[in-house]
Backbone as CSV, one residue per row, in Angstrom:
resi,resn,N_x,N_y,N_z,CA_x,CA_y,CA_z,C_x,C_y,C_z
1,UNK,203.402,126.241,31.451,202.838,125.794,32.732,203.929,125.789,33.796
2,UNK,203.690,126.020,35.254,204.584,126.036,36.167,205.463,124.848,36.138
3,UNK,206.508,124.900,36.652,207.003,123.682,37.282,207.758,123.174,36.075
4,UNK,207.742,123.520,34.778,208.241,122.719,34.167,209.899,123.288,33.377
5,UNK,210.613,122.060,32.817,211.813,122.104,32.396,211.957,123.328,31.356
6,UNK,212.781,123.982,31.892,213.518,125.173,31.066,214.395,124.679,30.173
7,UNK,214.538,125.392,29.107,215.354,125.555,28.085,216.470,124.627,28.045
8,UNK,217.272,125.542,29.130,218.466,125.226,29.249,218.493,124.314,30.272
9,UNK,217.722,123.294,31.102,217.786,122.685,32.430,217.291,121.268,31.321
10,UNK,216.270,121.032,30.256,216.585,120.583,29.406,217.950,119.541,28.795
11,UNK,218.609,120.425,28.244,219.038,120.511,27.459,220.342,120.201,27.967
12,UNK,220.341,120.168,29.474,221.428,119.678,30.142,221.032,118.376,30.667
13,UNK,220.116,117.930,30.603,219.404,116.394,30.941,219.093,115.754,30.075
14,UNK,218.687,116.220,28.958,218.739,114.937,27.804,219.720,114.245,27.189
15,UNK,221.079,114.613,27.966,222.064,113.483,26.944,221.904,112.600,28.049
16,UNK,221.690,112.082,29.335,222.160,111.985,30.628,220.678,110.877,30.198
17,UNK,219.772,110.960,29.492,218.644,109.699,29.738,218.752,109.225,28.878
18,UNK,217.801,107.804,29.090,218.244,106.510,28.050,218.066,106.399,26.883
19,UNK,218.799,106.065,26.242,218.597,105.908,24.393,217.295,104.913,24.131
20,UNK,216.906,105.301,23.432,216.199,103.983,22.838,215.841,103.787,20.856
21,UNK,217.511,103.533,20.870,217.431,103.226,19.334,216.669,102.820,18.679
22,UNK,216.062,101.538,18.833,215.348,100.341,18.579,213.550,100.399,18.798
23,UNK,212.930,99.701,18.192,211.481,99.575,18.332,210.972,100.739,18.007
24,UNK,209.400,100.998,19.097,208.752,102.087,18.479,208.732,103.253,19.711
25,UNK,209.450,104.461,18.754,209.990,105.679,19.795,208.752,105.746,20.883
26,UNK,210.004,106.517,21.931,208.953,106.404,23.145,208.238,107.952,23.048
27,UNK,207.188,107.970,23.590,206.911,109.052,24.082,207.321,110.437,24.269
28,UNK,207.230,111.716,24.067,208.331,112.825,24.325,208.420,112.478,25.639
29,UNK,209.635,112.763,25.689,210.384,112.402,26.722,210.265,113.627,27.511
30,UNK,210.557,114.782,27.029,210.183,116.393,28.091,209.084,116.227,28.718
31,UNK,208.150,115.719,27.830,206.383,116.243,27.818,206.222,115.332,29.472
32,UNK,206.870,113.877,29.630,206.538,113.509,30.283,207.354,113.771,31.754
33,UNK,208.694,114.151,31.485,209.955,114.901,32.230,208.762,115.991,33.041
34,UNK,208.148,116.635,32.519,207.541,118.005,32.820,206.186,117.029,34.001
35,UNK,205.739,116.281,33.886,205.045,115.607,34.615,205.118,115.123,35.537
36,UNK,206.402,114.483,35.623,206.858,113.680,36.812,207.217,115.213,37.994
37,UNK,207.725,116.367,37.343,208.231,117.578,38.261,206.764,118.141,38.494
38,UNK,205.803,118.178,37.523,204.587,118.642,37.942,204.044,117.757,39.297
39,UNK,203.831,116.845,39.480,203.863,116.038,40.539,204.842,116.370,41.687
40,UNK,205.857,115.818,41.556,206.869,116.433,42.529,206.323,117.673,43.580
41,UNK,206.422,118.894,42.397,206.493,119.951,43.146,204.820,120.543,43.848
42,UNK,203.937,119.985,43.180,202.619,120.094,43.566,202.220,119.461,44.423
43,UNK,202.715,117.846,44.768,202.372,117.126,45.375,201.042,116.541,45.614
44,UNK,200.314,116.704,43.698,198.828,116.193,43.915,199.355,114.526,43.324
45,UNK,198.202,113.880,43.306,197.922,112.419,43.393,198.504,112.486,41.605
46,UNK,199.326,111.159,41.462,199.381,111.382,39.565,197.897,111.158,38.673
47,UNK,196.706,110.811,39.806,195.115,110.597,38.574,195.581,111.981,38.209
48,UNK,195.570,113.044,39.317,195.151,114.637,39.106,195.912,115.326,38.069
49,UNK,196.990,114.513,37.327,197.930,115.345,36.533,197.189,115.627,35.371
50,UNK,197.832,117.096,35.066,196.761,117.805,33.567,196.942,116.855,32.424
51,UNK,195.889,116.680,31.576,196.092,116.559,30.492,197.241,116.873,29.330
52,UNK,197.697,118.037,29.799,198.665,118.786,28.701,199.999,117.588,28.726
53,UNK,199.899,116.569,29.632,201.319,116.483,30.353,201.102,114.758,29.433
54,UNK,200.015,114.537,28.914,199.493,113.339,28.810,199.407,112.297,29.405
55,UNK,198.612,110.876,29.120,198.424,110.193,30.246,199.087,110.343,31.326
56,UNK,198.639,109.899,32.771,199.192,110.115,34.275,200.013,108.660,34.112
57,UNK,199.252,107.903,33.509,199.969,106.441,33.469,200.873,106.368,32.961
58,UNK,201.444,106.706,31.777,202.846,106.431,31.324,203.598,108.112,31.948
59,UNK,203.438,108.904,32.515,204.228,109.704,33.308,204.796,108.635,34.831
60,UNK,203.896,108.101,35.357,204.142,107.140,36.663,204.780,105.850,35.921
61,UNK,204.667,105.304,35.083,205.502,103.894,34.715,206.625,104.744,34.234
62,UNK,206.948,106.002,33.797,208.201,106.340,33.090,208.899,106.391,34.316
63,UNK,208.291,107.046,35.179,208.882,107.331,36.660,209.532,106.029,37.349
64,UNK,208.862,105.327,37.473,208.703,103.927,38.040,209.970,102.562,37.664
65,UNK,209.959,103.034,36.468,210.801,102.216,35.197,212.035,102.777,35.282
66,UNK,212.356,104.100,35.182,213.774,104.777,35.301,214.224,104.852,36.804
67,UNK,213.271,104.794,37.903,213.788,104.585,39.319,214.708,103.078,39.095
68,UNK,213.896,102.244,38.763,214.504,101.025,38.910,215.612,100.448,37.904
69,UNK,215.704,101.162,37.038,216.760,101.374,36.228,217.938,102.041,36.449
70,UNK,218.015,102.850,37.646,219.007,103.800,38.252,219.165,104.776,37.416
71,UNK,217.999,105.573,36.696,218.390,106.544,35.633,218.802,107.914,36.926
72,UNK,217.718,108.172,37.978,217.704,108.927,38.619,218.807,109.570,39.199
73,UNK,219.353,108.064,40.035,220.508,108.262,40.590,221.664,108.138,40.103
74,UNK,221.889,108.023,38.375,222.728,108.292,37.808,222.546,109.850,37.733
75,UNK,221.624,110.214,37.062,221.847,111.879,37.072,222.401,112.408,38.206
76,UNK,221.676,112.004,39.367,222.560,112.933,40.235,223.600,112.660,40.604
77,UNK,224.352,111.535,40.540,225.671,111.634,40.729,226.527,112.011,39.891
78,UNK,225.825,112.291,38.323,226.530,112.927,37.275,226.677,114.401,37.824
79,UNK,225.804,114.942,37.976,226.005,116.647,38.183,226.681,116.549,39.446
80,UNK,226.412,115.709,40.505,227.408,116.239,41.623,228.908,116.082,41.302
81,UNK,229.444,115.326,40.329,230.757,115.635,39.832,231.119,116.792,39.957
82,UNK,230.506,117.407,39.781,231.049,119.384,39.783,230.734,120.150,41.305
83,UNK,230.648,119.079,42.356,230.852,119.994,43.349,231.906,120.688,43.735
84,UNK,232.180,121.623,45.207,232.696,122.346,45.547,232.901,121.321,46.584
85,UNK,234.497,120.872,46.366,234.986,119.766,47.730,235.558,119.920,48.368
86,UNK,235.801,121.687,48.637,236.169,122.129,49.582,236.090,121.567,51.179
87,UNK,234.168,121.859,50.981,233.828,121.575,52.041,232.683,120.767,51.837
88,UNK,232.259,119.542,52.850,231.092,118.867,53.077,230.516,118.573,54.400
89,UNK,228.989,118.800,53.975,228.279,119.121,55.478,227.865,117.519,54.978
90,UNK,227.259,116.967,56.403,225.907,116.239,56.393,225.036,116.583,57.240
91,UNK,223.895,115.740,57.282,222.696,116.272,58.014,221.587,115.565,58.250
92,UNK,220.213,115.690,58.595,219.166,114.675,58.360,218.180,115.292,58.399
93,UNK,216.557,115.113,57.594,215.959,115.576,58.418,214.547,114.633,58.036
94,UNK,213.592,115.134,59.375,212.734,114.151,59.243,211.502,114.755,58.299
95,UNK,210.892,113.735,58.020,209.873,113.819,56.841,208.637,112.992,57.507
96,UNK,207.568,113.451,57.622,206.421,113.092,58.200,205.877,112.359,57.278
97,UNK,204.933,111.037,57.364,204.376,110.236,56.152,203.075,110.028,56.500
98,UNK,202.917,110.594,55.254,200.904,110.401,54.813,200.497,109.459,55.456
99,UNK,199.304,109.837,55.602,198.102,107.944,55.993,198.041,107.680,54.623
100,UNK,198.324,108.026,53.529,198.240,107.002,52.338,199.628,106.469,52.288
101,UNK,200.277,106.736,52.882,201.951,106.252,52.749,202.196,105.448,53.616
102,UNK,201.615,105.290,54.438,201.935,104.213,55.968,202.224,102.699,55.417
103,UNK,202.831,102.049,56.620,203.143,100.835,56.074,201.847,99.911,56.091
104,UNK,201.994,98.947,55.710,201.433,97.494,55.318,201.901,96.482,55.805
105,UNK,201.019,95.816,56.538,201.475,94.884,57.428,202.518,94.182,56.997
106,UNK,202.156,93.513,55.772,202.964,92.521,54.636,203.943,92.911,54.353
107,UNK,204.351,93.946,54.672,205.700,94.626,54.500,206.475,95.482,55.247
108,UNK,207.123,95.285,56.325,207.513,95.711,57.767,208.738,96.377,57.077
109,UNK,209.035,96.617,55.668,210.784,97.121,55.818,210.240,98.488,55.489
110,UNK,208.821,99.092,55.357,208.444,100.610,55.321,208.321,101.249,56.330
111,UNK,208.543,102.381,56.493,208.630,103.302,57.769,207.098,103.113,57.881
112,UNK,206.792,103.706,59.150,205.081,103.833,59.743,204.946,105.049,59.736
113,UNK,205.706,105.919,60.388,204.988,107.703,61.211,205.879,108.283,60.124
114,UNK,207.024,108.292,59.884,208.449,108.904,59.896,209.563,108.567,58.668
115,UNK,209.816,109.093,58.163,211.365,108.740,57.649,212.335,110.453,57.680
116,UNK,213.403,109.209,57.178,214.294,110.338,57.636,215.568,110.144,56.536
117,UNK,215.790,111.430,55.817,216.242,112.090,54.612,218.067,112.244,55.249
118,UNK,219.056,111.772,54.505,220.324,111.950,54.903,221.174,112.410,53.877
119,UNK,221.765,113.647,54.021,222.450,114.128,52.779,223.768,114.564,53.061
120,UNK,224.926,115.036,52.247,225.940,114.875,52.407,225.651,116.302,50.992
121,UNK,226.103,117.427,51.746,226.378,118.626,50.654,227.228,119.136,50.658
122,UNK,227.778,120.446,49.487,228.515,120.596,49.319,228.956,122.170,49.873
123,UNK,229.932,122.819,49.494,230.121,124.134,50.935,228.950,125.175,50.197
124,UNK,228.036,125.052,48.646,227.152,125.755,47.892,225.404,125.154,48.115
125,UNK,225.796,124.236,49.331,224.469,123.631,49.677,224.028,122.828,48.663
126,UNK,224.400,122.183,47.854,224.284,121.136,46.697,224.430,119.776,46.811
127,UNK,223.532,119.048,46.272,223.575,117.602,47.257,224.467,117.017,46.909
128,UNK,225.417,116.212,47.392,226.345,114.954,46.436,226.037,113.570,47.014
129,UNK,225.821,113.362,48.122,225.029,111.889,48.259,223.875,111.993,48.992
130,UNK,222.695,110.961,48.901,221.640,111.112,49.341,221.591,109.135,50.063
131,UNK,221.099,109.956,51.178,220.274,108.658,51.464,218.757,108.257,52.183
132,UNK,218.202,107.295,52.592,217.182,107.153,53.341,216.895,106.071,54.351
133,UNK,216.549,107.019,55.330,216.412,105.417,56.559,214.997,105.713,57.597
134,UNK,214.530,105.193,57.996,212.750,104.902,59.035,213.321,105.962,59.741
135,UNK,212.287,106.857,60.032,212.817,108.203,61.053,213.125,108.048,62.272
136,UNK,213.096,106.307,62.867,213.962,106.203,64.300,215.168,105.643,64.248
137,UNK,215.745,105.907,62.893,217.288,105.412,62.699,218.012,106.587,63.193
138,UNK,219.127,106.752,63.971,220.058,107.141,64.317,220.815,107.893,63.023
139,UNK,221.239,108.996,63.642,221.212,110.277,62.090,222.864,109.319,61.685
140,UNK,223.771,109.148,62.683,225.183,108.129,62.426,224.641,106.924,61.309
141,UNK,223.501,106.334,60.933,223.634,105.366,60.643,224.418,104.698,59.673
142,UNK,224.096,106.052,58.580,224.612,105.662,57.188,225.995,106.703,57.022
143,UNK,225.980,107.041,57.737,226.997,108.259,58.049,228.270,107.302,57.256
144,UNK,228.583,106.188,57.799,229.828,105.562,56.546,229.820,105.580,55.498
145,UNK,228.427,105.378,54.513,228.295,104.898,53.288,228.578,106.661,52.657
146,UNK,228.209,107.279,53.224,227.701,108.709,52.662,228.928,109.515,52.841
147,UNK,229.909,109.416,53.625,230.897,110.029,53.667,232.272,109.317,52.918
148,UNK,232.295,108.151,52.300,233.221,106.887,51.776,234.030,107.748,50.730
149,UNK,232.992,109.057,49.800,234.012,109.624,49.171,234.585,111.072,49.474
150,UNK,234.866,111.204,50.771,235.298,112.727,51.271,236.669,112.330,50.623
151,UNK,236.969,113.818,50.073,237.853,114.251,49.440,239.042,115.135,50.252
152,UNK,240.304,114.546,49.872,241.675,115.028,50.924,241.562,116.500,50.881
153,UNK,242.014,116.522,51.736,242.230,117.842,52.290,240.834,119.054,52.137
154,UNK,240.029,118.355,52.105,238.332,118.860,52.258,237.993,119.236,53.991
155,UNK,236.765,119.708,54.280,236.602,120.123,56.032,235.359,119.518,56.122
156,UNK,234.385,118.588,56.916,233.709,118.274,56.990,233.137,118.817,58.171
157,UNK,231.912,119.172,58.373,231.015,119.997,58.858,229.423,119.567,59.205
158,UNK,229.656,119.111,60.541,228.121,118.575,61.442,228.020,118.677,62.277
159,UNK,226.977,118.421,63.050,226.626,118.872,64.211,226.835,117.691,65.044
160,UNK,226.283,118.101,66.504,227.480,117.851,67.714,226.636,115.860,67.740
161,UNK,225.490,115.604,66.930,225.236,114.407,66.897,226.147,113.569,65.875
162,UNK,226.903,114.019,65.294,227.968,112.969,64.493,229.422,112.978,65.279
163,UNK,229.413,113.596,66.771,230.188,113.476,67.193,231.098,112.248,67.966
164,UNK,231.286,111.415,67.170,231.801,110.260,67.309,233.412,109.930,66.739
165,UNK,234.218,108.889,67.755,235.468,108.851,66.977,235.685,108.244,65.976
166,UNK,235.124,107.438,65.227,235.106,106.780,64.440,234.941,107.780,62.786
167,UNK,234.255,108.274,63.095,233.946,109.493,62.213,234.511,110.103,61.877
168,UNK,235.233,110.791,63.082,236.761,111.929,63.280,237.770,110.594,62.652
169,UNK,237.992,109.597,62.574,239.281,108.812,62.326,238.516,108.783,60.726
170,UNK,237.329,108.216,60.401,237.422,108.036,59.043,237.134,109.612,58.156
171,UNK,237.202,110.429,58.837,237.568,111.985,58.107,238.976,111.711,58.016
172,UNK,239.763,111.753,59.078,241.517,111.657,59.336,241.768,110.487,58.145
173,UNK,241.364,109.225,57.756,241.966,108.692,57.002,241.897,109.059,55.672
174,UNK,240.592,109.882,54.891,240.335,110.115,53.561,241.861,111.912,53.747
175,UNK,242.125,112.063,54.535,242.769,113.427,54.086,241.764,114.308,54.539
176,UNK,241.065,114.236,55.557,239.878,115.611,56.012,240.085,116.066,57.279
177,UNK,239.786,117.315,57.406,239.151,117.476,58.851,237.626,117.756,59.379
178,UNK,237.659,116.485,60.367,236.173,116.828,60.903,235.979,118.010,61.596
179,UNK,235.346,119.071,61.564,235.121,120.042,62.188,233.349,120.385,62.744
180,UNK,233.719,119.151,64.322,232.510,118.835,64.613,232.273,119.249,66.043
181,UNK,231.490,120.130,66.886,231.494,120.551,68.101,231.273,119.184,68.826
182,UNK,232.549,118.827,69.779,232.433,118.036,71.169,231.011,117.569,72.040
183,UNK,230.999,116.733,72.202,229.820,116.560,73.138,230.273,116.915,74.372
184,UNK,229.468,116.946,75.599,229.658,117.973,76.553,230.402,116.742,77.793
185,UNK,230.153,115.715,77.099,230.929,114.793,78.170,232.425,114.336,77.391
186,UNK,232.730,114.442,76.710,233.925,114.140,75.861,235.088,115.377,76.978
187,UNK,236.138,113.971,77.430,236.901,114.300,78.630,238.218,114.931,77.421
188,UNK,238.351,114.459,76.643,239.736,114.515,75.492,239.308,116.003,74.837
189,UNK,240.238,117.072,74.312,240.172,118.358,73.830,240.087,118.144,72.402
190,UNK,239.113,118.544,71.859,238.936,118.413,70.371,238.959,119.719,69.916
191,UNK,239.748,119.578,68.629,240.338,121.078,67.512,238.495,121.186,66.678
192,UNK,238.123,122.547,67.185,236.949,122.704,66.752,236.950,124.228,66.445
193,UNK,236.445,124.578,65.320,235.884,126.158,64.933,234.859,126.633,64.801
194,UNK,234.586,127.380,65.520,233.009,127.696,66.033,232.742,128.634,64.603
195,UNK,233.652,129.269,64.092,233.723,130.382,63.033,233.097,129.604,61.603
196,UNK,234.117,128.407,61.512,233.955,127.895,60.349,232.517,127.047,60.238
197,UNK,232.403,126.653,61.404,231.032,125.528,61.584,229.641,126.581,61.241
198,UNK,229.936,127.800,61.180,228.586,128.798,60.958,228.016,128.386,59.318
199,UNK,229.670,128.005,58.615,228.636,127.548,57.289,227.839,126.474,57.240
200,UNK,227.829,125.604,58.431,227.144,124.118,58.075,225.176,125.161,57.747
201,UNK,225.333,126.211,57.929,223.986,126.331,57.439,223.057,126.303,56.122
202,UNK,224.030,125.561,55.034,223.933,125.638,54.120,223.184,124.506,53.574
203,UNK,223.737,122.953,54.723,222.758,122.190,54.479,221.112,122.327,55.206
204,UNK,221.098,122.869,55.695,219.773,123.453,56.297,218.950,123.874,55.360
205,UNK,219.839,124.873,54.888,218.855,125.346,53.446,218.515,124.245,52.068
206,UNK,219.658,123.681,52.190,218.888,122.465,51.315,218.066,121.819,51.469
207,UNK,217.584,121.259,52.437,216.444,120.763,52.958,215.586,121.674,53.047
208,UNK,215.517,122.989,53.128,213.905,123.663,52.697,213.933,123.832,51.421
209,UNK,215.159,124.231,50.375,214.804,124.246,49.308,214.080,122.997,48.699
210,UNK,214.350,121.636,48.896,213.965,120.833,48.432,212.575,120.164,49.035
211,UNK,212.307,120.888,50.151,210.999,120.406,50.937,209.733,121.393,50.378
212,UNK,210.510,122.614,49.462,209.718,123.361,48.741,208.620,122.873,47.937
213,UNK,209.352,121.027,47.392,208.227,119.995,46.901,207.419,119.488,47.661
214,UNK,206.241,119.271,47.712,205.298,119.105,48.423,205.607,117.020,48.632
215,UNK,206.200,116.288,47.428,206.022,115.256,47.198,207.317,115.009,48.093
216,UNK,208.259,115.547,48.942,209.404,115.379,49.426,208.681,115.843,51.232
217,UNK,208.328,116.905,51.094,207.986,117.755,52.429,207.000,116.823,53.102
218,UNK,205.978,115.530,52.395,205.445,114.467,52.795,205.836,113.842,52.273
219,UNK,206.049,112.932,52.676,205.772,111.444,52.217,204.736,111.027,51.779
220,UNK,204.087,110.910,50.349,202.717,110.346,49.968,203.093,108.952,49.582
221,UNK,204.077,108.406,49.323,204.977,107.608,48.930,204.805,105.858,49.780
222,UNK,204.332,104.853,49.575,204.443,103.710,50.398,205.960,103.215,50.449
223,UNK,206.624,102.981,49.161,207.854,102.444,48.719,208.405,103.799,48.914
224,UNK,209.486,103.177,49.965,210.614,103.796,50.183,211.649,104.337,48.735
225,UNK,211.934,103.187,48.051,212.450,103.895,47.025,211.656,104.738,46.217
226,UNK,210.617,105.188,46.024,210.060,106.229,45.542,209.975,107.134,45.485
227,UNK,209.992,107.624,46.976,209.915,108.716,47.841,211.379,108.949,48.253
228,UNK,212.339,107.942,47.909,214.245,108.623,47.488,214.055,109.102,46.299
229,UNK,213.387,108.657,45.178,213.558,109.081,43.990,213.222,110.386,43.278
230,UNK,211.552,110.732,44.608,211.489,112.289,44.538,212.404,112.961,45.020
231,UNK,212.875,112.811,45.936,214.128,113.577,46.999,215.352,113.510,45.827
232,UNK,215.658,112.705,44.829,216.685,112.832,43.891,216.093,113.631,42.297
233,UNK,214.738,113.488,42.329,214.619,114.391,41.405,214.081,115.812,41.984
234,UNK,214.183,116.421,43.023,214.251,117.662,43.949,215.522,118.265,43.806
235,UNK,216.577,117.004,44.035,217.953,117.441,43.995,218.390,117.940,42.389
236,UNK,218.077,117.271,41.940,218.291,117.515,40.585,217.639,118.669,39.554
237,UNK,217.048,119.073,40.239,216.498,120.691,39.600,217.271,121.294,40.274
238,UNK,217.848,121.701,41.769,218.612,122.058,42.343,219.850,122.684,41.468
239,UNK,220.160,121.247,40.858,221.966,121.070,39.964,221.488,121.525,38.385
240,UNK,220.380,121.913,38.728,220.224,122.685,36.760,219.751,123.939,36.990
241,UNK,219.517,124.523,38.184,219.035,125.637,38.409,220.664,126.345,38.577
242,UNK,221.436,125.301,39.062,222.596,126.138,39.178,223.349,126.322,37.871
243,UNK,223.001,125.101,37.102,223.937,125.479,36.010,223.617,126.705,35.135
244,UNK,222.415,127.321,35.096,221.610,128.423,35.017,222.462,129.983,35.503
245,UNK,222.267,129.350,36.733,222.971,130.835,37.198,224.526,130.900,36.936
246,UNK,224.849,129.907,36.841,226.488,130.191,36.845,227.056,130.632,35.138
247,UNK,225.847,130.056,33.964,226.550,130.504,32.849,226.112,131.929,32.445
């Protein structure tokens, strides 16, 4: 069936999820792996998931249970170990949200119209940090948390909205250079390469590759962390598709 875990994409994710020595074994763990991406990338409702994939219910509590467990976002910060730290872009982009995704009164910390996707890739367009904020947050917001591990003598690469000094000083303190086009009122001469900045197009493409999921490209999602957790399991086929091509 489409959509689902290869061989070798497998086989590079099962040491990486949770043991469960004890009690009574869980569930195949692929069968339901293959479910949660069937979802993902289809972006139908989990009632609609096939049969083959078994219950929709323990595919969504497996989902549900390992979000909040940080299984997710352990994987991906496992595979981004192997980026290319040459160079790192960031970026943002916005994500439109369902009328089944809208907020709830009772709960004002969910976006309403909008959210907005913040990533930090690598010079192969590969994610290494992810974040999420209401799509009228300011693309700077998280821009500290997400850049905390730029790597010395790395080039960092964004556009002319992260053009701030604070930014340029905390590139300058990790060992980087920001290589970020000036805003048009900035009176001071900033060292900028129009040549080198042509690769920031790489995070661009990450964001369509990963908007390729229907469950990322909307928001069907109420809980914010949910709808990070598709965006981290998007990323994460990403980092097994590569390990694919590279062996």
């Amino acid at each position: 069936m489409r959509y689902e875990l290869a061989d070798h994409e497998w086989t590079a994710i099962k040491p990486m999820l949770p043991n469960k020595p004890r009690g009574v074994p869980r569930v195949n763990d692929r069968r339901v792996l293959n479910g949660i991406f069937w979802v993902l990338r289809s972006g139908a409702p989990w009632r609609d998931l096939p049969t083959a994939f078994g219950p929709y219910t323990t595919c969504y509590n497996r989902f549900v249970r390992w979000r909040r467990a940080g299984v997710w976002a352990r994987i991906i910060e496992a595979l981004a170990t192997a980026h290319d730290a040459a160079v790192q872009m960031i970026d943002t982009s916005i994500v439109r949200v369902h009328q089944h995704g809208a907020c709830i009164t009772r709960n004002q910390r969910q976006s309403i119209l909008t959210s907005k996707i913040h990533a930090v890739v690598d010079g192969n367009g590969l994610p290494v940090r992810l974040a999420l904020s209401p799509g009228e947050a300011h693309d700077v917001r998280l821009a500290g948390k997400l850049l905390s591990r730029l790597k010395s003598g790395s080039m960092l690469l964004a556009d002319r909205g992260y053009d701030a000094d604070w930014i340029r000083e905390l590139a300058m303190k990790k060992g980087a250079w920001a290589n970020i086009p000036p805003k048009s009122n900035r009176s001071d001469p900033i060292c900028f390469s129009p040549y080198l900045y042509r690769a920031r197009n790489q995070v661009e493409r990450f964001f369509n590759r990963i908007k390729q999921c229907r469950r990322v490209a909307t928001r069907y999602d109420r809980l914010a962390a949910n709808y990070l957790a598709f965006v981290q399991l998007a990323s994460i086929r990403l980092w097994l598709r590569l390990n694919e091509s590279a062996s």
